[in-house]
C-alpha positions as CSV (number, residue, x, y, z in Angstrom):
1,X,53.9,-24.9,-40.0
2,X,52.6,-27.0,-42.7
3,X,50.1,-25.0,-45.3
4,X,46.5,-25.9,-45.7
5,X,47.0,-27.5,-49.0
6,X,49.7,-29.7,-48.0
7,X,47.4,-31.3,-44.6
8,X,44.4,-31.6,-47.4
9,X,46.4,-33.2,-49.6
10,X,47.0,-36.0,-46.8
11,X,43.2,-35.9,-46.2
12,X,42.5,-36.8,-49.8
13,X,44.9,-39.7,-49.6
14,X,43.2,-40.6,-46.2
15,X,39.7,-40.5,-47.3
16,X,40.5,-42.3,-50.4
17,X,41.8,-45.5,-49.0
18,X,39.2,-45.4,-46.2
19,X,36.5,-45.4,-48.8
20,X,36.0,-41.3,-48.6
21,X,34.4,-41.9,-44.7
22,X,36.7,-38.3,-44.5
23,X,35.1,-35.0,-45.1
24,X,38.0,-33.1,-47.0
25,X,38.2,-29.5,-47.7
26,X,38.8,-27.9,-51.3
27,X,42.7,-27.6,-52.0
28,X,44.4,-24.3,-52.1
29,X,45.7,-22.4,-54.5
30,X,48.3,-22.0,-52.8
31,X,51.3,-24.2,-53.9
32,X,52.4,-26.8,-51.5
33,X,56.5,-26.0,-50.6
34,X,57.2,-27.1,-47.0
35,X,59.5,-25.7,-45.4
36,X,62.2,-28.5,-44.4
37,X,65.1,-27.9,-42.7
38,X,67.5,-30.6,-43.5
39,X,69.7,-30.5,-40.2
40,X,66.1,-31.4,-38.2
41,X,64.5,-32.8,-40.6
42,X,66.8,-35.3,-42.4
43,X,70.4,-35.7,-40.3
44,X,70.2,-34.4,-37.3
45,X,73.9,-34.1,-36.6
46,X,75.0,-32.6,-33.2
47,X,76.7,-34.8,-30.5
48,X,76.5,-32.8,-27.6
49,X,72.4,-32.6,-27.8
50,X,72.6,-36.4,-28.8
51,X,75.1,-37.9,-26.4
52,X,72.2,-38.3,-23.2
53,X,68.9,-38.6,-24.7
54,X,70.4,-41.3,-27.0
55,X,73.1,-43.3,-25.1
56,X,74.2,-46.6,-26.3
57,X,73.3,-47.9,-23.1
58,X,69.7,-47.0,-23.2
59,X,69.7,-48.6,-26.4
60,X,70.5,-51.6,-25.5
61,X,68.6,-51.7,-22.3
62,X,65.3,-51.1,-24.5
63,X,66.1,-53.9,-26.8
64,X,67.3,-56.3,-23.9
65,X,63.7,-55.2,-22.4
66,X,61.4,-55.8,-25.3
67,X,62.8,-59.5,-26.0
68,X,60.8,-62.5,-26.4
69,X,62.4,-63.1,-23.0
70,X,63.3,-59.9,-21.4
71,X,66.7,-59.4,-19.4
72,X,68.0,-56.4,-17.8
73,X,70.8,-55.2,-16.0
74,X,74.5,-54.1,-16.9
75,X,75.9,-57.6,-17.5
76,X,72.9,-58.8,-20.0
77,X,73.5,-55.1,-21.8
78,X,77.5,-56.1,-22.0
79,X,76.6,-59.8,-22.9
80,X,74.4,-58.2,-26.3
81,X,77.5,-55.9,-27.2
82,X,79.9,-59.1,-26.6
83,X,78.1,-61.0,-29.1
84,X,78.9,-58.6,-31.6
85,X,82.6,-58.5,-30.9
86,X,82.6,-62.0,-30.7
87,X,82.1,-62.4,-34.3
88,X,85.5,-60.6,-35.4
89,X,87.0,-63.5,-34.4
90,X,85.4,-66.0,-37.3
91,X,87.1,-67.0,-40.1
92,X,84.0,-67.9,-42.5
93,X,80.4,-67.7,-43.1
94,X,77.7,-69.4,-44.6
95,X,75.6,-67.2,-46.6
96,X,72.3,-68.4,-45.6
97,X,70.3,-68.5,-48.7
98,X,73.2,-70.0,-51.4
99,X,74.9,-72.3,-48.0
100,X,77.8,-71.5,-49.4
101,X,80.6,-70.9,-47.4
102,X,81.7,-67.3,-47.6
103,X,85.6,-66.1,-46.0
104,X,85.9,-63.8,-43.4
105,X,89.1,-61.4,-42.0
106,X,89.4,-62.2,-38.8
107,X,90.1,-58.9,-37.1
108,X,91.8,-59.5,-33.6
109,X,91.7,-55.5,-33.0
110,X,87.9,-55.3,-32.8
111,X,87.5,-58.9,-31.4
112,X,90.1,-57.3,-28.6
113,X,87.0,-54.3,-27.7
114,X,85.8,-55.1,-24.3
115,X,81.8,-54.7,-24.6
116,X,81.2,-52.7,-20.8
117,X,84.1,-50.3,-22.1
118,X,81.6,-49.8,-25.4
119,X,78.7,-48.9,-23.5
120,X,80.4,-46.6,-20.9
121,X,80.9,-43.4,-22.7
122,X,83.5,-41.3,-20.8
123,X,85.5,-44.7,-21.6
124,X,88.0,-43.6,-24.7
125,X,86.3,-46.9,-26.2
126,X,82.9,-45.9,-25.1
127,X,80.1,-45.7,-28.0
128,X,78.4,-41.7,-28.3
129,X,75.4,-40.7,-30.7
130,X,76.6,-38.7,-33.6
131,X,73.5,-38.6,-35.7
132,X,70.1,-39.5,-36.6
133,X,68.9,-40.5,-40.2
134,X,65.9,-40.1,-41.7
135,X,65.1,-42.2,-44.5
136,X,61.8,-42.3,-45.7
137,X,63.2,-42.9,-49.1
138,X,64.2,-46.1,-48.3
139,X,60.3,-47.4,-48.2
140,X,59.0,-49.8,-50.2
141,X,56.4,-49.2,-52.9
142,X,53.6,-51.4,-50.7
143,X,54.6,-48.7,-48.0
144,X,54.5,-51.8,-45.7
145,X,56.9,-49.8,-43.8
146,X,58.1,-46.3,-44.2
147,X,61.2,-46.8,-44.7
148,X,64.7,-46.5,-41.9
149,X,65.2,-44.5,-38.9
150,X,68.9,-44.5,-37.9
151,X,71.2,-44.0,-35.4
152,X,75.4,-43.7,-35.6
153,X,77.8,-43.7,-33.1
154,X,81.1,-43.4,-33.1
155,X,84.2,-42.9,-31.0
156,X,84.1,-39.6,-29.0
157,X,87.5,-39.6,-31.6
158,X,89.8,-41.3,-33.2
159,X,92.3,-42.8,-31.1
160,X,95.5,-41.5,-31.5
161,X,98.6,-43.0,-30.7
162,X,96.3,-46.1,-32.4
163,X,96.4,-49.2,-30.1
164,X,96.3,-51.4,-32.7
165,X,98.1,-51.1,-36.3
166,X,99.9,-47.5,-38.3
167,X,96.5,-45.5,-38.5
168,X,93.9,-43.9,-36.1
169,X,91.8,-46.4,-33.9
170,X,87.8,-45.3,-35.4
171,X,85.1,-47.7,-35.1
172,X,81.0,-46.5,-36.1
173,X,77.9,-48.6,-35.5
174,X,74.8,-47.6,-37.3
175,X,71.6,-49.0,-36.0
176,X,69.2,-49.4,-39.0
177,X,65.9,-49.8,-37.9
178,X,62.6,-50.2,-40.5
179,X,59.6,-48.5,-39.1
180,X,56.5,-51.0,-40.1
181,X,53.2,-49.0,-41.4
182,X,50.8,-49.3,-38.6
183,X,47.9,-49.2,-40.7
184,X,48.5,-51.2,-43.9
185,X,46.8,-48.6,-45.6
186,X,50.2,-47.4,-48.0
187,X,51.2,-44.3,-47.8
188,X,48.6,-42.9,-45.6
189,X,49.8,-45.0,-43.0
190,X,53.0,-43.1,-43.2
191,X,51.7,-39.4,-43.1
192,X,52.0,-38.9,-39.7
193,X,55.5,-40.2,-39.5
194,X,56.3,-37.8,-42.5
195,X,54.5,-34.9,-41.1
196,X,56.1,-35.6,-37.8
197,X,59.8,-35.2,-38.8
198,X,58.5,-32.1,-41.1
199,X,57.5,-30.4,-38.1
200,X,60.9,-30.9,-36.2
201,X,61.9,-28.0,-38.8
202,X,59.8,-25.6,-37.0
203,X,60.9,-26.2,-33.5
204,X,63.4,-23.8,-32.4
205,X,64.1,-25.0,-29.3
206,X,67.2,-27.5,-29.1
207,X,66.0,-29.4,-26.1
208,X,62.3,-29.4,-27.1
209,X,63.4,-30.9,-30.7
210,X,65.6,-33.5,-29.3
211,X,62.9,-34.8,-26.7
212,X,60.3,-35.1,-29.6
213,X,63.3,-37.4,-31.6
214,X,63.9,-39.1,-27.8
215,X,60.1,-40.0,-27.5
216,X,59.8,-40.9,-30.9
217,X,62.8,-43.1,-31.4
218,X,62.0,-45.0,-27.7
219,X,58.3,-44.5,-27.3
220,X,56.8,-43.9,-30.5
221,X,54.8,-41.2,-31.4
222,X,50.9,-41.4,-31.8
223,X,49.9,-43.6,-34.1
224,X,52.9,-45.6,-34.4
225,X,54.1,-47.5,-31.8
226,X,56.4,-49.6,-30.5
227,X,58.8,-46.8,-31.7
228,X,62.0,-47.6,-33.8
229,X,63.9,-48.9,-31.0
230,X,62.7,-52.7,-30.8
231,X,64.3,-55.9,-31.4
232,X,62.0,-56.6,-34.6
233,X,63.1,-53.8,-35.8
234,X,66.9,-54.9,-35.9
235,X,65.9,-58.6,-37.0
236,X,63.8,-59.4,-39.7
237,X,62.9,-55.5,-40.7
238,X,66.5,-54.0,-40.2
239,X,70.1,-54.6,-39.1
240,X,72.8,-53.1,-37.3
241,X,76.2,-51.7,-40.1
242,X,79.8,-51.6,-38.5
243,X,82.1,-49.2,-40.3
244,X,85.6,-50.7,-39.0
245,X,88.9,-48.8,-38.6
246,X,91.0,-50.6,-35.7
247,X,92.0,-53.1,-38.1
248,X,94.0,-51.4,-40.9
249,X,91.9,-52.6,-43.6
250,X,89.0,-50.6,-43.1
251,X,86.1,-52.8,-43.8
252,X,81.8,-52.6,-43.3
253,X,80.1,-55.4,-41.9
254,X,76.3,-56.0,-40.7
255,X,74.7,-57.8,-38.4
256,X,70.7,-59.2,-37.2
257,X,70.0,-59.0,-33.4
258,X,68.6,-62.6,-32.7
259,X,65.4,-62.6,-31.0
260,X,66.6,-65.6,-28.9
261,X,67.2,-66.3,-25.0
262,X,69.6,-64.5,-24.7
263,X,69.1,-62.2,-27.5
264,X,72.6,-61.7,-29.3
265,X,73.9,-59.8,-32.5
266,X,74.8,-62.7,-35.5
267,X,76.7,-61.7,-38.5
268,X,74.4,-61.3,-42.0
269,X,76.0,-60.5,-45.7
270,X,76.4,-57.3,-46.5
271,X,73.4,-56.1,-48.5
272,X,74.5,-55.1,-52.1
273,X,77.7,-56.2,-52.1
274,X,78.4,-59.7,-53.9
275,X,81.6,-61.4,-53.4
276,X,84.1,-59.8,-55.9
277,X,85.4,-63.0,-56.9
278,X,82.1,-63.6,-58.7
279,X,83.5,-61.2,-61.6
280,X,86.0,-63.4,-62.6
281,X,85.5,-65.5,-65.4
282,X,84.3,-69.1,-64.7
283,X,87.1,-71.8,-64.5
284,X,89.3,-69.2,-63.5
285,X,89.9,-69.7,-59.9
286,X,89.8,-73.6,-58.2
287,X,87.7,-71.7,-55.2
288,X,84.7,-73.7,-55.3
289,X,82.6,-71.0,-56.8
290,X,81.9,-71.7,-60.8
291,X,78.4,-72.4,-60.1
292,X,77.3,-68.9,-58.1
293,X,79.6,-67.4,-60.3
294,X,77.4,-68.8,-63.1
295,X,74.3,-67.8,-61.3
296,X,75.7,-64.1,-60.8
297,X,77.1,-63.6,-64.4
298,X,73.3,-64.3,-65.8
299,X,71.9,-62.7,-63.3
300,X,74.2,-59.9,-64.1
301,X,73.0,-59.6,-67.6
302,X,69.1,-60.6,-67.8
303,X,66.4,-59.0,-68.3
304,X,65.4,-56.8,-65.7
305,X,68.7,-57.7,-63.8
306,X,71.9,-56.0,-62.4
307,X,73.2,-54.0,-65.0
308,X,69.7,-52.6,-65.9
309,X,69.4,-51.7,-62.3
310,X,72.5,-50.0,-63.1
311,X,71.0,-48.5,-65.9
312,X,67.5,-47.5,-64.5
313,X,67.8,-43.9,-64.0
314,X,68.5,-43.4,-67.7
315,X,66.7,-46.6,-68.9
316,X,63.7,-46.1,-67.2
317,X,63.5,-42.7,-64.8
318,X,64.8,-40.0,-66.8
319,X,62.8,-40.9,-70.1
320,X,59.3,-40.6,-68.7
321,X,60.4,-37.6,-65.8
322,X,61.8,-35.3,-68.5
323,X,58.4,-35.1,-70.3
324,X,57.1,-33.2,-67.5
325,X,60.6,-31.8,-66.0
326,X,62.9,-30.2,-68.6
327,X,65.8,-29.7,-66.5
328,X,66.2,-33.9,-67.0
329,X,65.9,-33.2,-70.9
330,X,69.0,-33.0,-72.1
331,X,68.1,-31.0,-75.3
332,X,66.0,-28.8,-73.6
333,X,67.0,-25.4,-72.9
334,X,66.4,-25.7,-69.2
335,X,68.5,-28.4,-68.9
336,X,70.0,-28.5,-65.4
337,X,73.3,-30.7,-65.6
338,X,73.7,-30.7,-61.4
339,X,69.9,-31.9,-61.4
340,X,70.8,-34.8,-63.6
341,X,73.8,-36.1,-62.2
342,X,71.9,-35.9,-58.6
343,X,68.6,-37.9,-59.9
344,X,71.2,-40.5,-61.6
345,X,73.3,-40.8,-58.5
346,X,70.2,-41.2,-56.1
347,X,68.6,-43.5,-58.3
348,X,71.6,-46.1,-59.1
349,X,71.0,-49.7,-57.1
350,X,72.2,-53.1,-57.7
351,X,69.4,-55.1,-57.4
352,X,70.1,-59.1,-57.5
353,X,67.3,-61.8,-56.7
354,X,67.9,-62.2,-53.4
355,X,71.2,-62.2,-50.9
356,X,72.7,-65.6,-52.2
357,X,75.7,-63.2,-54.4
358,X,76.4,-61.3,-51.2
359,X,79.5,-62.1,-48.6
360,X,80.0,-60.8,-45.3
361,X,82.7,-57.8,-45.5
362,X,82.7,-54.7,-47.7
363,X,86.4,-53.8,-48.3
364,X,86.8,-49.8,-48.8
365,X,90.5,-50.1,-48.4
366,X,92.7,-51.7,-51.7
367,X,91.5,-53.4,-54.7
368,X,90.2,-57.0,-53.4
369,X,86.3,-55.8,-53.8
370,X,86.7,-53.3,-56.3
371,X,84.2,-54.8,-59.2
372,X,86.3,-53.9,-62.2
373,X,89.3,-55.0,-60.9
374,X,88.5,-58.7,-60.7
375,X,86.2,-58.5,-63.5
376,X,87.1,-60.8,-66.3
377,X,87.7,-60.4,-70.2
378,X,84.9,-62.8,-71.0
379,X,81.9,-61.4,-68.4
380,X,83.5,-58.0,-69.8
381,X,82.3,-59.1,-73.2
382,X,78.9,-60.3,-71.9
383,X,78.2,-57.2,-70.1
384,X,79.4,-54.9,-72.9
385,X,77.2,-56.7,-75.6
386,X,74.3,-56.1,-73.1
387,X,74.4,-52.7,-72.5
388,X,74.6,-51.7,-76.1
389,X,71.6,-53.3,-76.8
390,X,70.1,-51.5,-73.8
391,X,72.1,-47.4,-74.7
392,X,68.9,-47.4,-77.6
393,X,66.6,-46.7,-75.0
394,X,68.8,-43.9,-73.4
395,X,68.0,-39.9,-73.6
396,X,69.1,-38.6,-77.0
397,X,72.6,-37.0,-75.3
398,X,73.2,-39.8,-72.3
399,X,75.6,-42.1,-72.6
400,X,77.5,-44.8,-70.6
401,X,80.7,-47.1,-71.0
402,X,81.5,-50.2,-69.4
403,X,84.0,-48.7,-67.6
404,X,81.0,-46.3,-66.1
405,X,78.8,-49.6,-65.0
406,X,81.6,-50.8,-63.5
407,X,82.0,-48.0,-61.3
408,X,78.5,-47.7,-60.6
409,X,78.2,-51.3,-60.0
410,X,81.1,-50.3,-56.9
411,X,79.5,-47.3,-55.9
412,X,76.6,-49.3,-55.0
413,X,78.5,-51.4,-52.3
414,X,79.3,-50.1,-49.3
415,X,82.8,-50.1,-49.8
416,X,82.0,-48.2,-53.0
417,X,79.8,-45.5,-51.7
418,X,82.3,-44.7,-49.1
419,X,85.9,-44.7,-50.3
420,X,86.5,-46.6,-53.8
421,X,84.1,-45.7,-56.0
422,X,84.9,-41.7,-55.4
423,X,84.9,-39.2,-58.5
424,X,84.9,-42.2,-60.7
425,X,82.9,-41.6,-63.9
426,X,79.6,-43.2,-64.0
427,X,78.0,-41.2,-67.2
428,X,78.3,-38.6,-69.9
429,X,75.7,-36.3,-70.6
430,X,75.9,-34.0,-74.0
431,X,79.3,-35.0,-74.5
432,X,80.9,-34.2,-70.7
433,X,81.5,-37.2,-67.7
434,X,80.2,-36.8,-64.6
435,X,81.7,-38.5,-61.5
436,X,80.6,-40.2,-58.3
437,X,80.6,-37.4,-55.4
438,X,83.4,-38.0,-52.7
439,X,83.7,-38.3,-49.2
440,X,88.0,-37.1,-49.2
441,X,86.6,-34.3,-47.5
442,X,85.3,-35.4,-44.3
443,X,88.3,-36.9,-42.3
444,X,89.5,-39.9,-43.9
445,X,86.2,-40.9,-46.1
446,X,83.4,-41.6,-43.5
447,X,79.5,-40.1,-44.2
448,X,79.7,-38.7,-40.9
449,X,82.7,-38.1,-38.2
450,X,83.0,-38.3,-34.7
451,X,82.1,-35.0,-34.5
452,X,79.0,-35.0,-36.6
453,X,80.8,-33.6,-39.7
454,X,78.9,-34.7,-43.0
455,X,80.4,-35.8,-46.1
456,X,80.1,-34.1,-49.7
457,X,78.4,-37.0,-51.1
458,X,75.9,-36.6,-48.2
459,X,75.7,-32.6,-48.5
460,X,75.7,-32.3,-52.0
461,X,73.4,-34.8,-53.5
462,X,71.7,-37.4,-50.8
463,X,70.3,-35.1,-48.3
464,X,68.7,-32.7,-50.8
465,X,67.3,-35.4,-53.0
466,X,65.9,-37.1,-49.6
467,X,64.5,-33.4,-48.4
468,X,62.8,-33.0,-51.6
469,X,61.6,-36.8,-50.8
470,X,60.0,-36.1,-48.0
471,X,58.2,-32.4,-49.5
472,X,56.8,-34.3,-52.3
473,X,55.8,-37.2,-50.4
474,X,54.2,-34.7,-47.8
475,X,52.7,-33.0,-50.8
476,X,51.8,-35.8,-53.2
477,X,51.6,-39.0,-51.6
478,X,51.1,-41.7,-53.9
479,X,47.9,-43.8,-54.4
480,X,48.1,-48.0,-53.2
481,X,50.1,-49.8,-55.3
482,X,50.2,-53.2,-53.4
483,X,48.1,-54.9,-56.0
484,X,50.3,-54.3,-59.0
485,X,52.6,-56.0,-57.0
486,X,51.8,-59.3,-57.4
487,X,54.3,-61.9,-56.2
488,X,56.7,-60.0,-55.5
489,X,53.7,-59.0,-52.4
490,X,53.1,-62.0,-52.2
491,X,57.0,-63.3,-51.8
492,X,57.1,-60.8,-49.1
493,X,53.9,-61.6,-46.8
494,X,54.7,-65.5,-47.1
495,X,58.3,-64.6,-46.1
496,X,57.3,-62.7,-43.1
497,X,54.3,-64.8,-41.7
498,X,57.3,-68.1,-42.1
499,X,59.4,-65.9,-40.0
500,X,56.9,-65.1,-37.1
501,X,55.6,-68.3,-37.1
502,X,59.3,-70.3,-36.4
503,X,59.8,-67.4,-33.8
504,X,56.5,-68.7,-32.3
505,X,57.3,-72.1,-32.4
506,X,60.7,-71.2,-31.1
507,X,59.1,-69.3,-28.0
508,X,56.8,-72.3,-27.0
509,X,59.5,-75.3,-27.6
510,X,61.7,-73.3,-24.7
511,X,58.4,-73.2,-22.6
512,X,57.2,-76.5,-22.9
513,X,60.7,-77.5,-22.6
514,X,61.4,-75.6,-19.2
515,X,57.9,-76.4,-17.7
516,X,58.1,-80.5,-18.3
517,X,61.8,-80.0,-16.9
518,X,60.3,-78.4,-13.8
519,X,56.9,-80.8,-13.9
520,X,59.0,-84.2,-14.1
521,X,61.4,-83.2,-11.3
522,X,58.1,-82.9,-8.9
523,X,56.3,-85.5,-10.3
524,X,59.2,-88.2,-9.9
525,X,59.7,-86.7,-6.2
526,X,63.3,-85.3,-7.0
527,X,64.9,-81.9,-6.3
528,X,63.8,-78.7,-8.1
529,X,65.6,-78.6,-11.7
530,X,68.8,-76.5,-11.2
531,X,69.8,-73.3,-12.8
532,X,72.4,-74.9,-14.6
533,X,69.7,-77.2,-16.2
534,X,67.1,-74.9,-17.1
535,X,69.9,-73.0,-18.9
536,X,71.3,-76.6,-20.7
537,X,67.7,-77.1,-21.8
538,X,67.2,-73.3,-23.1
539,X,70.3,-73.6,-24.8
540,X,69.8,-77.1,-26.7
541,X,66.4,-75.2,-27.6
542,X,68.2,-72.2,-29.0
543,X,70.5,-74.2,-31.3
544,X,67.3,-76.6,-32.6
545,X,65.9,-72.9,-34.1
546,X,68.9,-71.1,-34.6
547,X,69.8,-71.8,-38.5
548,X,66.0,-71.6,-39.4
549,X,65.6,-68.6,-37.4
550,X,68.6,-67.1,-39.7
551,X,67.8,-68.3,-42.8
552,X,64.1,-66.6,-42.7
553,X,65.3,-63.5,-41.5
554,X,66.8,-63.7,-44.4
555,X,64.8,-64.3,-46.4
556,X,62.4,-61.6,-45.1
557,X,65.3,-59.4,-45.8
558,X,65.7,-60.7,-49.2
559,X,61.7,-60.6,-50.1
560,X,61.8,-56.6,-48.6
561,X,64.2,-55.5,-50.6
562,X,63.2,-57.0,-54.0
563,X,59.9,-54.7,-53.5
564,X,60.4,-51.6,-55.7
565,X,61.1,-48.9,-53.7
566,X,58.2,-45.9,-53.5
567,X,61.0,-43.5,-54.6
568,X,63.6,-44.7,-56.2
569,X,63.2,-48.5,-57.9
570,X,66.1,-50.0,-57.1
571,X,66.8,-48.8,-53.1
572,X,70.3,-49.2,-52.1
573,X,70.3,-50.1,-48.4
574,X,73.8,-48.4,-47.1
């Protein structure tokens, strides 16, 4: 169980946003060192105990359920899935903040997935659970929510004579769902959810520790409800990752579930990943794009921009952390070289303005989105005079090349994190290169397999720097920081009250639609509006407030993520 220090700690942060209405008791002297254990507390990873409690199917009933306009039933839950396939059959884009259209692969072995086969899963196609993610880390320094709750599934395995192309059929979806803080209080308003998946480590009981995740993930848990499970949760506040093998190219994709009638799943760029063509030097290519490509390349290079978010655990972390923890000092005889390298590879992001940069594939497979592959001699030049302005304000002993932003700049895609970034160098410390971890060990370069097998990069230096997250944050919770903010806050609430407000207007334009439809067919003495006509009517509706509907989910997306993250500055969404 929790010690006494650690639950007055959360009663100090309590009583000091409610205005110290909370008696709290003197801390302890004994330290505060929960006990976390990271396979119940962080990745639960066992598909056996998953595959019921969280089936696909279930999944998408709730979602279905808790629409604007509920459905139900078996075909609604295959018409949801079979919106998502249907989109591996585009050829293009737009990128809905830049309108600029943006290529797609069309991928005729995924668009060939039937979507009841997906949901059924003794099918060989059929969807199982293969973990649950926590991550708390990924909240924003508001705490306006507390951050991801996820859930994988996979293949019960890879398909093998492979129906389509030379390798193994795989195909993983990863529902990414934001947890909004009940309260609005900051981070005491995400205690309970922190001391909730703390606790999980104590339960010894399989069966007893899944049903808590169950109830939590579908019901919510006291305090904070709906639970993450809920269509809002998948739209504006989250989004839904496909990691694609059927298709040779093995490729990530995301998509937004669309809180329309009926719901369905539309494509969204991939967060972090700008088109790779944008490395290239203007003038280079006749494809249309000099002018992002100008945007991106000053972007790239400004103040408080990419390559400083590149930079940041060096630039900005490491300089004021080592003054009260030596083992980041790398002249200090405590220096602890594994400690480093994890704090710089947690902490590395590629922030950009907003999503206008990103496309809508991640390549892991080839060259084709490898940053420093399509980077050109001139942005070369303009990054590299950059960042030795910026290597004064490094540790004495740190160091980076170009060749090291680069890589971190990949690393920081999805693509990157999973396959082409792996044991690149991304830094030197006292004179010796450290590398980006690698997946190479977990069954052809996925985070987690069909069998709930982690990857090094996951084992080695995410999950511990996310345990010791979630410790600290139980121990120390910060204060409010929602006023330093300023508009970046302000970005945000504006971005999220334009949202609900065109989902509002969308909801009552279908109903005043469908009831003067039903009213003028009485009135004028005809028959009953048909079926066939309500449907016409919803449908026009849906395509009125479709493209605004996208674009601000958007840009809620966009306004989230440009928040500061309470743990790390620069969160990297994948």
């Amino acid at each position: 169980m929790i010690t006494s220090s650690i639950k007055a700690a959360s009663r100090r942060i309590v009583a000091s946003v409610l205005g110290g209405c909370m008696a709290t008791a003197p801390l302890s002297a004994q330290p505060c060192a929960p006990t976390i254990d990271p396979d119940r507390s962080i990745v639960v990873h066992d598909p056996a105990l998953l595959k019921e409690p969280f089936a696909l199917r279930k999944v998408i009933a709730q979602l279905l359920r808790d629409l604007p306009v509920p459905a139900s039933g078996a075909d609604a839950e295959a018409a949801l899935m079979a919106s998502l396939v249907a989109t591996f059959a585009k050829s293009e884009e737009v990128n809905p903040i830049s309108n600029v259209v943006m290529k797609v692969d069309v991928r005729p072995g995924e668009n060939q997935l039937v979507a009841s086969r997906l949901l059924d899963p003794d099918d060989e196609y059929g969807l199982v659970p293969v973990g649950l993610f926590n991550r708390l880390d990924l909240a924003p320094r508001n705490f306006r929510n507390c951050g991801e709750y996820r859930i994988v599934y996979a293949f019960k395995a890879p398909i093998s004579p492979p129906k389509v192309g030379k390798f193994d059929d795989r195909f993983f979806l990863i529902f990414e769902m934001k947890m909004p803080n009940p309260q609005f209080v900051g981070a005491a308003g995400c205690l309970g959810l922190a001391d909730f998946w703390r606790d999980l480590s104590d339960i010894e009981d399989d069966a007893q520790r899944i049903e808590a995740l169950r109830k939590f993930y579908f019901d919510g848990i006291p305090g904070y409800t709906p639970g993450p499970i809920h269509p809002h949760h998948l739209g504006a506040l989250g989004q839904l990752r496909g990691n694609l093998f059927i298709e040779d190219k093995w490729q990530l994709r995301e998509w937004k579930l669309l809180s329309t009638d009926p719901g369905r799943f539309v494509m969204e760029p991939v967060k972090s990943n700008p088109l790779a063509e944008l490395y290239v030097d203007a003038g280079k290519k006749a494809d249309g794009l000099d002018p992002l490509r100008a945007e991106f390349h000053a972007a790239f290079v400004a103040h408080k921009g990419i390559l400083e978010g590149l930079l940041e655990p060096e630039l900005v972390f490491i300089p004021k952390a080592m003054m009260t923890d030596p083992r980041l000092n790398p002249h200090s005889p405590a220096f602890d070289r594994s400690h480093y390298e994890k704090v710089v590879v947690n902490r590395v992001g590629l922030p950009t303005p907003d999503g206008r940069f990103n496309e809508f594939q991640s390549d892991s497979q080839g060259t084709l989105d490898v940053p420093e592959e399509n980077l050109g001699s001139d942005f070369r030049n303009d990054i590299t005079f950059a960042l030795q302005k910026l290597l004064t304000g490094f540790p004495l002993g740190a160091s980076v090349t170009i060749d090291d932003v680069m890589a971190r700049a990949g690393a920081a895609t999805c693509g990157g994190c999973h396959q082409h970034a792996n044991e690149k160098p991304i830094g030197t410390v006292n004179t010796v290169t450290f590398n980006w971890p690698t997946t190479q060990n977990n069954k052809g370069f996925v985070h987690i397999t069909e069998t709930g097998q982690l990857s090094k990069t996951l084992t080695d230096s995410m999950i511990p720097f996310r345990r010791d997250t979630l410790a600290k944050f139980i121990c120390d919770p910060p204060l409010d920081e929602t006023a330093g903010l300023g508009y970046l806050q302000e970005r945000f609430e504006a971005a999220l009250a334009d949202y609900n407000q065109t989902l509002t207007d969308y909801r009552l334009t279908r109903l005043n639609v469908i009831t003067t439809l039903q009213r003028d067919a009485l009135t004028q003495g005809g028959p009953p509006a048909t079926a066939a006509e309500l449907t016409d009517a919803e449908r026009k509706v849906t395509a009125r407030f479709e493209e605004s509907l996208r674009q601000k989910m958007e840009a809620v997306g966009d306004a989230e993520r440009n928040l500061p993250g309470a743990f790390v500055e620069n969160r990297r969404p994948h």
